[in-house]
Every structure is written in structure tokens, then in C-alpha cells.
NUVOTI-227488 format. One record per residue (C-alpha): x, y, z; residue in three letters; residue number from 1. Coordinates in steps of 0.5 Angstrom, whole numbers. Layout:
BEGIN
((X,Y,Z),ALA,NUM)
...
end
This chain:
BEGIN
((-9,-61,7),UNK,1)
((-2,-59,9),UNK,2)
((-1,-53,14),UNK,3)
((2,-48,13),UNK,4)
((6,-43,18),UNK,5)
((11,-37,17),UNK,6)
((15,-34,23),UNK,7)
((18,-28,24),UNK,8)
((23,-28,30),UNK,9)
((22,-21,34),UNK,10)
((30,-18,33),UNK,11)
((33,-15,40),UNK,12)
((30,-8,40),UNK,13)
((26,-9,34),UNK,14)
((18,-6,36),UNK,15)
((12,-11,35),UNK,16)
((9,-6,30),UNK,17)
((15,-8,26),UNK,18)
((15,-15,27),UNK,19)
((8,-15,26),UNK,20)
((9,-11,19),UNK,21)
((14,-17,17),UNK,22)
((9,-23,19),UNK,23)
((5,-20,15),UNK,24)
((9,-18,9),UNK,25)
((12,-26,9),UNK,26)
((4,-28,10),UNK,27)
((2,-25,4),UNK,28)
((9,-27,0),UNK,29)
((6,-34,1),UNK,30)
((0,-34,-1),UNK,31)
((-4,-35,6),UNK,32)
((-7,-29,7),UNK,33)
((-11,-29,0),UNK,34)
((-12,-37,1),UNK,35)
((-15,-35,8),UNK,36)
((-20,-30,5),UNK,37)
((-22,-34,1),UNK,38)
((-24,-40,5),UNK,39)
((-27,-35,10),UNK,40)
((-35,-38,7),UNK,41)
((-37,-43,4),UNK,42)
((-37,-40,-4),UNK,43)
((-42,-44,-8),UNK,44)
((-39,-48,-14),UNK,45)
((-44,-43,-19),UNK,46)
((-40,-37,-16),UNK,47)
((-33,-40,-16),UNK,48)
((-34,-41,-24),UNK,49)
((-37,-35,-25),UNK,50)
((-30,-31,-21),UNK,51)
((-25,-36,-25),UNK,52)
((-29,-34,-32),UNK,53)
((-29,-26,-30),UNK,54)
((-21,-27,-28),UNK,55)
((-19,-29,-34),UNK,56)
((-16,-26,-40),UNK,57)
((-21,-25,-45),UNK,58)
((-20,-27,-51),UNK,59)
((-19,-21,-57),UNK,60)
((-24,-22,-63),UNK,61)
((-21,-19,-70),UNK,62)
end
């Protein structure tokens, strides 16, 4: 598995809360934060079919 990282450099007189906030926004962009959620616990494979079914579109019946 290939590791995932994003920077963010501090810029001079920039706060930390704000390079915070910037770290997160690039963590969420890539996709890292909701891969990281997801690999929080074990999730057993009935499960993960289960969310993949209710997460796709359904089909409309004419």
C-alpha cells in the first residue's frame, strides 16, 4: 500500500489554526481523511456489500 501524505508549509505570520484549516481542506481533496475513517474498524464483508448496494443509484421501474 502506497503512503499517502500532503504538506502544507506554515507562510510567515500565518497562524496555526489557519495552516490547520489548509491541511485539512488538502487531507479532504485527496481523499485521505474518508479512506482513513473508513479504515478505522474492521468492517465485515456482509457489511461492506450491504453500503456499496445502498450507495448506488437505483434503478427507476417504468
Amino acid at each position: 500500500m502506497a503512503q499517502e501524505t500532503c504538506e502544507v508549509k506554515v507562510r510567515r505570520g500565518e497562524s496555526v489554526d489557519r495552516a490547520l484549516r489548509r491541511l485539512k481542506k488538502a487531507l479532504d481533496k485527496e481523499g485521505i481523511l474518508k479512506t482513513m475513517r473508513a479504515k478505522r474498524c474492521y468492517e465485515k464483508p456482509s457489511e461492506k456489500k450491504k453500503r456499496l448496494k445502498n450507495s448506488r443509484p437505483s434503478n427507476p421501474s417504468y
